[in-house]
NUTORSE-983066 format. One line per field, with one value per residue: residue in three letters; residue number from 1; x, z negated, y of N, C-alpha, C in turn. Coordinates in steps of 0.05 Angstrom, whole numbers, plus 5000, padded with zeros to 4 digits. Atoms other than C-alpha are relative to their C-alpha. Example, Ala and Ser with C-alpha at 12.3 -4.5 7.8 and 13.67 -1.06 7.14 Angstrom:
REM NUTORSE-983066
r = ALA SER $
k = 1 2 $
neast = 5018 4984 $
nup = 5000 5001 $
nnorth = 4976 4976 $
caeast = 5246 5273 $
caup = 4844 4857 $
canorth = 4910 4979 $
ceast = 5018 4985 $
cup = 5000 4986 $
cnorth = 5024 5022 $
//
This chain:
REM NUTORSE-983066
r = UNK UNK UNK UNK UNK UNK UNK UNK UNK UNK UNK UNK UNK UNK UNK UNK UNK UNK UNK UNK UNK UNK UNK UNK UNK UNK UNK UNK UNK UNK UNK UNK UNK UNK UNK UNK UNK UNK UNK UNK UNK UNK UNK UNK UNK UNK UNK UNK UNK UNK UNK UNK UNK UNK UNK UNK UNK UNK UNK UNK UNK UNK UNK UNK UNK UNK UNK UNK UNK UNK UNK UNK UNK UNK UNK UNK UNK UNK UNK UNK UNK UNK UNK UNK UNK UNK UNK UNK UNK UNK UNK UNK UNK UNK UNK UNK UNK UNK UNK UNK UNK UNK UNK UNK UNK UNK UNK UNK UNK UNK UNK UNK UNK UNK UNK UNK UNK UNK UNK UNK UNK UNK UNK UNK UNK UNK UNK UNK UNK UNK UNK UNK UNK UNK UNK UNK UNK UNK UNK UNK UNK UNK UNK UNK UNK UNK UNK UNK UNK UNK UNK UNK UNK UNK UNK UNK UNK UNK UNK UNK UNK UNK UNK UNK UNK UNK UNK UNK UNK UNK UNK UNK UNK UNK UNK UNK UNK UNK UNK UNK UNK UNK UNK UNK UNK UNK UNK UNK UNK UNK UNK UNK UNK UNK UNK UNK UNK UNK UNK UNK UNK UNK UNK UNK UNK UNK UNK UNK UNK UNK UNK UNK UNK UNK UNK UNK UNK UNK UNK UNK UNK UNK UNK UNK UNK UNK UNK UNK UNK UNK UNK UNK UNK UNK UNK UNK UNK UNK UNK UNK UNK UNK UNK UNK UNK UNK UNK UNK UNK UNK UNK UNK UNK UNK UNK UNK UNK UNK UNK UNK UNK UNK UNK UNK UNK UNK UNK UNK UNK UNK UNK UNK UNK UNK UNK UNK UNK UNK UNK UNK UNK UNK $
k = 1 2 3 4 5 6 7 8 9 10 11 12 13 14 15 16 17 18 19 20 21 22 23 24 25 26 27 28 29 30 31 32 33 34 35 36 37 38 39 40 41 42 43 44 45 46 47 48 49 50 51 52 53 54 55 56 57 58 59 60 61 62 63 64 65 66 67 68 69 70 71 72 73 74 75 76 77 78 79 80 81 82 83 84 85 86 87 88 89 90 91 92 93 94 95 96 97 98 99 100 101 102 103 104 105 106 107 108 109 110 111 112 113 114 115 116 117 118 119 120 121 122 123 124 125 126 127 128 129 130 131 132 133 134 135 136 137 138 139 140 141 142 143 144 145 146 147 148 149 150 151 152 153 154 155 156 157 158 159 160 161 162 163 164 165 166 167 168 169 170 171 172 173 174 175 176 177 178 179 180 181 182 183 184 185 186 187 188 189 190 191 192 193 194 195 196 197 198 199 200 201 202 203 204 205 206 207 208 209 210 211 212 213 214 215 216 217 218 219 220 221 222 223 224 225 226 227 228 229 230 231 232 233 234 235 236 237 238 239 240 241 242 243 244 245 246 247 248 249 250 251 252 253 254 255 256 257 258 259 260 261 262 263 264 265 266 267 268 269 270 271 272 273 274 275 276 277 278 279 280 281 282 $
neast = 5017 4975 5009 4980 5003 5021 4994 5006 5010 5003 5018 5004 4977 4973 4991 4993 4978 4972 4989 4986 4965 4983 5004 5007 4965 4997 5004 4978 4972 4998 4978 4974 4987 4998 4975 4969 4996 4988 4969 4987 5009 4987 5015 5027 5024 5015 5008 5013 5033 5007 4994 5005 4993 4984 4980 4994 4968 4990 4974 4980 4987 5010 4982 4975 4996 5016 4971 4994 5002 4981 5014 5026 4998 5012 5026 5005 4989 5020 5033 4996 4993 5012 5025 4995 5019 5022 5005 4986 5001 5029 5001 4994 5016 5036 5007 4995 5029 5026 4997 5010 5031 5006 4986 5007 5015 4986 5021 5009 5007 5021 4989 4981 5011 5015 4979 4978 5019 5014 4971 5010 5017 4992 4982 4964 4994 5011 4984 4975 5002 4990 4981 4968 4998 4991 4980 4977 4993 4989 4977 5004 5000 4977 4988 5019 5026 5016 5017 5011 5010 5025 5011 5001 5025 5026 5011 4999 5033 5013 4993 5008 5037 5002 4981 5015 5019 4994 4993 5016 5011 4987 5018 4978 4995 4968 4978 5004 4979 4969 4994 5005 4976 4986 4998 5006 5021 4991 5002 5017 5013 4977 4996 5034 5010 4997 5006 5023 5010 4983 5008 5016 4976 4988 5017 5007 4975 5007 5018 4974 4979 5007 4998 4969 4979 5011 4998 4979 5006 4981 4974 4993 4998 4973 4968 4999 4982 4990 5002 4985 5019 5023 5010 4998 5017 4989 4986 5024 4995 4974 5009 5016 4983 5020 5014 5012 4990 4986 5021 4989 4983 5018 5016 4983 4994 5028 5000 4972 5007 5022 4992 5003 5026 5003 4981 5003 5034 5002 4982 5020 5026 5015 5004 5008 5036 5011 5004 5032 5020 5001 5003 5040 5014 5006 $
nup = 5000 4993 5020 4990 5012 4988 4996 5023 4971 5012 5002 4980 5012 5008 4965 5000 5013 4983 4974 5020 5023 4973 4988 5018 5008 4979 5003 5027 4988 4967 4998 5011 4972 4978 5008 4989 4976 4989 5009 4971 4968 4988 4995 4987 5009 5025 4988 4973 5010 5007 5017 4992 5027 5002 4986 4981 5012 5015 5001 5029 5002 5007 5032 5002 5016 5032 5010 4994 5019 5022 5023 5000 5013 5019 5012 5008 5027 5024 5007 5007 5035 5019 4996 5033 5028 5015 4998 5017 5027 5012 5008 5032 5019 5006 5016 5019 5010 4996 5019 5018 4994 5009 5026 5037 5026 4998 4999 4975 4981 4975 4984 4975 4976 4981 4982 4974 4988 4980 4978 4973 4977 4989 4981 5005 4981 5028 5024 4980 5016 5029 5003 4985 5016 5020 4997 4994 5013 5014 4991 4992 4972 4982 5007 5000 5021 4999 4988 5016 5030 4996 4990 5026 5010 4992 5002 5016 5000 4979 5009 5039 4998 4994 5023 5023 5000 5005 5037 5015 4987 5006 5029 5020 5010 4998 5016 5031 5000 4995 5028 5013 4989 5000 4975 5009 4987 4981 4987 4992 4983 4970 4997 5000 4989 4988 4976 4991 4981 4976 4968 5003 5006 4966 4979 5011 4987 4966 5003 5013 4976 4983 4997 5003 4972 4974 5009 4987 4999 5016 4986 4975 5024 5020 4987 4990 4986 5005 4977 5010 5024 4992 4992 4974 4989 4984 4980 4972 4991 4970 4980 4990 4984 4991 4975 4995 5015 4990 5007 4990 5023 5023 4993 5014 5035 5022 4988 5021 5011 5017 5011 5024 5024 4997 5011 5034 5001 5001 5032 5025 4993 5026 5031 4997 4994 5025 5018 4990 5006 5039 4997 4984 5022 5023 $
nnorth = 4976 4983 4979 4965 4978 4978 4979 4975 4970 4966 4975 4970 4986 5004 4999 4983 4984 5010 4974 4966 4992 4999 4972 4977 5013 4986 4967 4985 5003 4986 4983 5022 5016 4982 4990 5027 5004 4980 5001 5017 4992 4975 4974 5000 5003 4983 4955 5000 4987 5028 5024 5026 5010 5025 4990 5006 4997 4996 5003 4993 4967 4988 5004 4995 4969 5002 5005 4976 4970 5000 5005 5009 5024 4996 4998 5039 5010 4978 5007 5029 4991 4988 5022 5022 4975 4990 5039 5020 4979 4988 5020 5004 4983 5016 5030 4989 4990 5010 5005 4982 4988 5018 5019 4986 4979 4973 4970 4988 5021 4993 4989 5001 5018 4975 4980 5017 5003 4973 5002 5004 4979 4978 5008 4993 4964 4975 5001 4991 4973 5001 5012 4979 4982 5014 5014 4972 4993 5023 5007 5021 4996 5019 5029 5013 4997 4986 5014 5019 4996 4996 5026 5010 4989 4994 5028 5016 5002 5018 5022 5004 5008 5032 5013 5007 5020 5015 5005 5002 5026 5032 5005 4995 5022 4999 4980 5019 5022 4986 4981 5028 5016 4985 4978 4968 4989 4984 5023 5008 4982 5004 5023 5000 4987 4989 5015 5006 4982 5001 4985 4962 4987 5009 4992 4971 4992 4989 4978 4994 5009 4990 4970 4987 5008 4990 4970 4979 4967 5005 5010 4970 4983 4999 5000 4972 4990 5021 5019 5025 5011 5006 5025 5009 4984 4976 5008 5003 4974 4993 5004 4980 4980 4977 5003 5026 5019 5030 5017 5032 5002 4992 5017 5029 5001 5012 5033 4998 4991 5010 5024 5007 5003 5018 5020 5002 5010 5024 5012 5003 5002 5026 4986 4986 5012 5003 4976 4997 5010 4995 4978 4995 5011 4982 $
caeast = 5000 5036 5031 5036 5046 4995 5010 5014 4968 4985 4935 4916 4947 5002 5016 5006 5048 5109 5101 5098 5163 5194 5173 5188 5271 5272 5252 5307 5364 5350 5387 5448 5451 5448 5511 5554 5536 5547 5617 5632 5607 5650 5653 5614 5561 5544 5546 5498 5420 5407 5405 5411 5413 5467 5538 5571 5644 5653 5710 5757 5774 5730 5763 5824 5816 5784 5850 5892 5867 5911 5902 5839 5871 5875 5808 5794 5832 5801 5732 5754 5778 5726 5665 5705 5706 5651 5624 5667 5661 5583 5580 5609 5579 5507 5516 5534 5481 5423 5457 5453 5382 5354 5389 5388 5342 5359 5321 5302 5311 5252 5270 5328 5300 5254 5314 5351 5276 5267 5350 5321 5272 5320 5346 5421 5418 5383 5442 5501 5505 5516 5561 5617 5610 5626 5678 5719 5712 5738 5797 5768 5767 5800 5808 5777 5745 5709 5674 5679 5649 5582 5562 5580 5526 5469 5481 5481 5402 5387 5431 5409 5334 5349 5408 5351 5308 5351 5385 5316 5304 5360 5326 5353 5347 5410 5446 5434 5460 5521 5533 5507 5573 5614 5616 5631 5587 5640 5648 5585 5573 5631 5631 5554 5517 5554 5552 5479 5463 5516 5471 5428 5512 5517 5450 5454 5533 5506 5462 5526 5568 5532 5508 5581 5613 5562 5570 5577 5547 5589 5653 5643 5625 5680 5743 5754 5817 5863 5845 5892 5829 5774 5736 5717 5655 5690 5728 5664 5680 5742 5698 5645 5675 5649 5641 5617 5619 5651 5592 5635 5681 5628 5593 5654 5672 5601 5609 5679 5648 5590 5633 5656 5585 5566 5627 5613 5535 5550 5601 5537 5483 5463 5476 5441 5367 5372 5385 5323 5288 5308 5290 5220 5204 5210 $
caup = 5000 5022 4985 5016 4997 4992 5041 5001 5042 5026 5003 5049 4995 4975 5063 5057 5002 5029 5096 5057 5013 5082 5114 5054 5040 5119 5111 5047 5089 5162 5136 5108 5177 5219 5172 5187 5255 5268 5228 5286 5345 5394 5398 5448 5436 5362 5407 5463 5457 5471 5403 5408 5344 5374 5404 5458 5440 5373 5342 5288 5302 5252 5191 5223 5210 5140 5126 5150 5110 5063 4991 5011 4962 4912 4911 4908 4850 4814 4829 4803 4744 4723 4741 4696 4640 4633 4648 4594 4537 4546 4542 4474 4443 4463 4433 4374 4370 4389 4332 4288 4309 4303 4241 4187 4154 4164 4157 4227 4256 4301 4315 4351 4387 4416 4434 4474 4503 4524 4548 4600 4632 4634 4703 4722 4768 4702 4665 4723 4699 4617 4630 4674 4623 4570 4605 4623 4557 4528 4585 4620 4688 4750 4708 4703 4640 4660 4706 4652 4595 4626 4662 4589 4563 4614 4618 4544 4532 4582 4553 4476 4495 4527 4482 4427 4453 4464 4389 4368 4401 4355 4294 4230 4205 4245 4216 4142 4160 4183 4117 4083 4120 4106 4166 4153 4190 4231 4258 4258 4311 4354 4351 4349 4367 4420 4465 4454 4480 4536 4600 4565 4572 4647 4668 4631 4665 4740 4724 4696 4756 4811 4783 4770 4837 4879 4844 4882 4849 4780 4826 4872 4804 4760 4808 4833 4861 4838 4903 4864 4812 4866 4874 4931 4947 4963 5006 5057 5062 5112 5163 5160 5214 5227 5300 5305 5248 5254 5242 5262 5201 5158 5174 5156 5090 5063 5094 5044 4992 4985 4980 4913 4886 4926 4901 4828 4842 4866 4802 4761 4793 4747 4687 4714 4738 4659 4632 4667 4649 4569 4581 4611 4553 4501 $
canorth = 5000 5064 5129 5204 5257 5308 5370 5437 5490 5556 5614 5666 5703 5681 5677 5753 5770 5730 5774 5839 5819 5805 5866 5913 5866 5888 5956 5964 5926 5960 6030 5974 5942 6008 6037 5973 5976 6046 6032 5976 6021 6060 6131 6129 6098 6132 6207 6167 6198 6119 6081 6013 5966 5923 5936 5905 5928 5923 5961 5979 6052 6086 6044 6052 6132 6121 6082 6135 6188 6213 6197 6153 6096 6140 6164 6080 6074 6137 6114 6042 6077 6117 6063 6005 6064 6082 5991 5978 6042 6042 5970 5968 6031 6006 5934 5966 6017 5975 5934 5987 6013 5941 5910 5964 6011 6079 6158 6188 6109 6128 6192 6175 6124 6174 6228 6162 6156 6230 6239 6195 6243 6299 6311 6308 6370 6411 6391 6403 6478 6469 6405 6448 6500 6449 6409 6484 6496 6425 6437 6373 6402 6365 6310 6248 6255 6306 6253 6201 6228 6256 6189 6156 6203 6191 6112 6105 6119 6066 6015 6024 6014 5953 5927 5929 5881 5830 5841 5845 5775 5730 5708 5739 5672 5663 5714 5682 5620 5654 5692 5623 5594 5647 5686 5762 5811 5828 5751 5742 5807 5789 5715 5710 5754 5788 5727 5718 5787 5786 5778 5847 5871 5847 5877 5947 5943 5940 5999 6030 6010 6030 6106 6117 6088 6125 6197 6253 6308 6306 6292 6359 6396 6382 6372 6434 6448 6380 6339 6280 6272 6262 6202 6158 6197 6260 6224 6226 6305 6294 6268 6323 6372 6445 6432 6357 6307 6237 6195 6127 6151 6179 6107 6053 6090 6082 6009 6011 6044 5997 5932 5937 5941 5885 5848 5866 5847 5777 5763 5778 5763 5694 5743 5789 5756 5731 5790 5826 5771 5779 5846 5841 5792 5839 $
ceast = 5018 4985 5006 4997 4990 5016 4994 4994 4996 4976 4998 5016 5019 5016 5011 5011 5026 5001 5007 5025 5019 5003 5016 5038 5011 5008 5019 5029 5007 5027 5038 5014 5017 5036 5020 5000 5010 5031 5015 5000 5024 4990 4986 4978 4984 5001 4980 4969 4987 5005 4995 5013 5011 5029 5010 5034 4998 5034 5009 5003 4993 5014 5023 5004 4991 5023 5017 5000 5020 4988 4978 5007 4997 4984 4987 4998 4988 4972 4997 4999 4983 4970 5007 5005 4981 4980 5010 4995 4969 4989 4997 4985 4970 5000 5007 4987 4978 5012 4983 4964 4977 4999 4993 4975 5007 4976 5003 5016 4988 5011 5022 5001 4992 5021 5014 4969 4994 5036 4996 4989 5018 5013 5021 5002 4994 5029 5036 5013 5013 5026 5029 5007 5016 5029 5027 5001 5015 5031 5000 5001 5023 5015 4987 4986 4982 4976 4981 4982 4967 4988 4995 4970 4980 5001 4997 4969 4990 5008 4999 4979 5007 5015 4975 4987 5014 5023 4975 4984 5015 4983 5027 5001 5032 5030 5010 5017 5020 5016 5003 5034 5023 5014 5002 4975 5013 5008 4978 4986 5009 4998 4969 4980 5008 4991 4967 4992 5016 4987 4982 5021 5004 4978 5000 5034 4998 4986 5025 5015 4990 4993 5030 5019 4987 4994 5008 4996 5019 5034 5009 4997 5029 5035 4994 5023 5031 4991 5004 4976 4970 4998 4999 4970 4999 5016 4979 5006 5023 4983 4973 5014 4981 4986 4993 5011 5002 4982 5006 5020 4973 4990 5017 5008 4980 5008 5022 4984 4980 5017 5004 4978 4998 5017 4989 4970 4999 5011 4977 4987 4983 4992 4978 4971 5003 5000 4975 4975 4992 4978 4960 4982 4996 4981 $
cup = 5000 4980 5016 4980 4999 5012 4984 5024 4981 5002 5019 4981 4991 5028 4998 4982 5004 5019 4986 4982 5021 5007 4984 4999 5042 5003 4975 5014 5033 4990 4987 5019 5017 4990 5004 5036 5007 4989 5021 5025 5013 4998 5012 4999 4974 5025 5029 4986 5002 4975 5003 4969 5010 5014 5008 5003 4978 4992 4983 4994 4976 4980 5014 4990 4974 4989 5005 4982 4980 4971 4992 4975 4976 4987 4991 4975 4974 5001 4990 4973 4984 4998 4974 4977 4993 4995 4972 4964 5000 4996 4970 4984 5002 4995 4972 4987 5002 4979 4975 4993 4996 4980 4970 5011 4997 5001 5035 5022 5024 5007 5023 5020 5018 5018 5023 5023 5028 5007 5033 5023 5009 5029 5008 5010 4975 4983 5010 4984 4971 5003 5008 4984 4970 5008 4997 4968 4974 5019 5011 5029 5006 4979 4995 4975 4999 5029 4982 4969 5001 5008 4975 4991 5006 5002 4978 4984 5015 4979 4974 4996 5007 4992 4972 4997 5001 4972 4983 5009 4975 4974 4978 4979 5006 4984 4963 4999 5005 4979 4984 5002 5000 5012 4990 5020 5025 5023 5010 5032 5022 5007 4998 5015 5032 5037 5000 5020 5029 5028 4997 5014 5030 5018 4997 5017 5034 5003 5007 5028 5023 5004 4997 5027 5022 5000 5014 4985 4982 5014 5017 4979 4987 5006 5019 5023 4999 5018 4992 4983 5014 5003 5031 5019 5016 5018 5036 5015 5026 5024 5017 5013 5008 5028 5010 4984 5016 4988 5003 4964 4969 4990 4984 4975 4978 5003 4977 4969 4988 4993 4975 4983 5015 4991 4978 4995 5001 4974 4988 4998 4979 4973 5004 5003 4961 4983 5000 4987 4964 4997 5003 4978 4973 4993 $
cnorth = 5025 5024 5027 5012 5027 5026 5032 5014 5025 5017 5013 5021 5004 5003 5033 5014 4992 5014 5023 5002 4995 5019 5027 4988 5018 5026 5019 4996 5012 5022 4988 4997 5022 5008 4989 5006 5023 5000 4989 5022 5017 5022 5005 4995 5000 5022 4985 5009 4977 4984 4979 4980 4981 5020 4976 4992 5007 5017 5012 5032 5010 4989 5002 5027 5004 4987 5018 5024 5003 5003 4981 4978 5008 5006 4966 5004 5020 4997 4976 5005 5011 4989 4971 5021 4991 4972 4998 5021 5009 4965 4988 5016 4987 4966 5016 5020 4991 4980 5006 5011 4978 4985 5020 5024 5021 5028 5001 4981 5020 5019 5001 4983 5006 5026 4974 5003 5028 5010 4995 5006 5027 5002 5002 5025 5018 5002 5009 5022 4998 4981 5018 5021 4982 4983 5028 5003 4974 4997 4966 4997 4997 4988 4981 4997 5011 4981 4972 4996 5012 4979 4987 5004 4991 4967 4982 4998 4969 4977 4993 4987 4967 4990 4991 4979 4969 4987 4999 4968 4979 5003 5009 4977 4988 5013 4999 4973 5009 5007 4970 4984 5011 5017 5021 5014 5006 4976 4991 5013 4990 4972 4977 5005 5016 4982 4991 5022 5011 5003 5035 5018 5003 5021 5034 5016 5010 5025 5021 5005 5025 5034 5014 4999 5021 5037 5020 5029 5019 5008 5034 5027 5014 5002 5019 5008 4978 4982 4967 4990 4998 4965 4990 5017 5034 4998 5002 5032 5007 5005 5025 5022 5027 4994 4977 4979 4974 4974 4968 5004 5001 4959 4968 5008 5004 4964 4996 5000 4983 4963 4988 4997 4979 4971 4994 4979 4971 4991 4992 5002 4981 5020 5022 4998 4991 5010 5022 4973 4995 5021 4999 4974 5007 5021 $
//
């Protein structure tokens, strides 16, 4: 006697919400594609009034002049530098205050929960203005602190709120047995706790990453006249020319520019879907 296996027939709805998350992953990766391709294209055909979403001759030129540039490596290395920063010094402070903010008992708790809450709404442009006034007068200008110490600020709201939830997730039953066993507090944070809340660390880091790597506004603010302390974003400025920008250059050093996040993204992607998903269970 044989056995099948029943065919699964899809919904009408479920049909049309699979097209629409096609359509819509399409419609996010089209301006991705176009930027690579126009990075490949001859000069010629980026300046033709024919677009065409394919090329024919592929070719190098455009990163060859984006290599070329002078200094371009060290804007790299200064946007490397001041993206692992601020990954790595808002990482720590917000496990440590969503700690704090979670674990003990403290006066105007709430309140400051509420100021990380409303930080959030302010917008960066409102705040452009006061920061440059504050960095000139801390003697931070054209230098990279004066890039790394405002970003700090605005990605450490984000990463408190959501640090909380997943320190407000381990049972403080855990944390008893620990003590019980003679764990200190300070073994128990680091050797405990830190690796439970770790993907919260991974997902609040890509956040992190990405508004710092892709910074231009901060970057054209604060570095002024020290060229040596720009990032990789002001690196896009060569190519804009008074009498006809270089849209093949402009085009491969976004294409550059977006690798490392894509790099970082795959690393910590696993950590990253289960850290969202900590997140969205709290």
């Amino acid at each position: 006697m044989s056995t099948r296996t029943p065919l699964r027939v899809r919904r009408p709805g479920r049909l049309a919400a699979e097209a629409a998350a096609l359509v819509i992953a399409a419609a996010v990766a089209f301006p991705l594609y176009w930027m690579v391709l126009s990075a490949f294209k001859p000069a010629g055909e980026i300046q033709s009034t024919e677009a065409r979403p394919w090329t024919l001759a592929p070719s190098l030129d455009s990163f060859r002049r984006v290599f070329e540039q002078q200094d371009f490596g060290r804007y790299f290395l200064n946007s490397l530098t001041v993206a692992g920063t601020v990954v790595i010094a808002s990482a720590l402070i917000a496990f440590l205050a969503a700690t704090a903010v979670t674990r003990f008992r403290f006066r105007f708790r709430t309140t400051l929960l509420i100021m990380f809450l409303v930080a959030q709404m302010v917008p960066v442009e409102a705040l452009t203005i006061p920061l440059f006034f504050l960095m000139r007068d801390f003697g931070q200008l054209n230098t990279l602190g004066s890039l790394i110490l405002p970003h700090l600020a605005f990605s450490l709201p984000f990463a408190i709120w959501m640090l909380r939830g997943f320190v407000k997730a381990v049972p403080e039953a855990l944390e008893e047995a620990a003590y019980i066993d003679g764990a200190s507090r300070t073994r128990f944070l680091w050797q405990i706790l830190f690796p439970l809340v770790f993907p919260g660390l991974v997902a609040t880091s890509v956040f992190s990453f990405i508004s710092t790597w892709n910074d231009f506004l901060f970057a054209k603010s604060f570095i002024i006249s020290d060229t040596s302390q720009s990032t990789l974003p002001m690196a896009l400025l060569v190519f804009f020319k008074p009498d006809e920008n270089d849209w093949g250059g402009i085009m491969a050093a976004s294409t550059v520019m977006t690798i490392p996040v894509l790099v970082f993204f795959v690393l910590v992607q696993r950590r990253l879907v289960s850290g969202l998903g900590g997140a969205v269970k709290d």
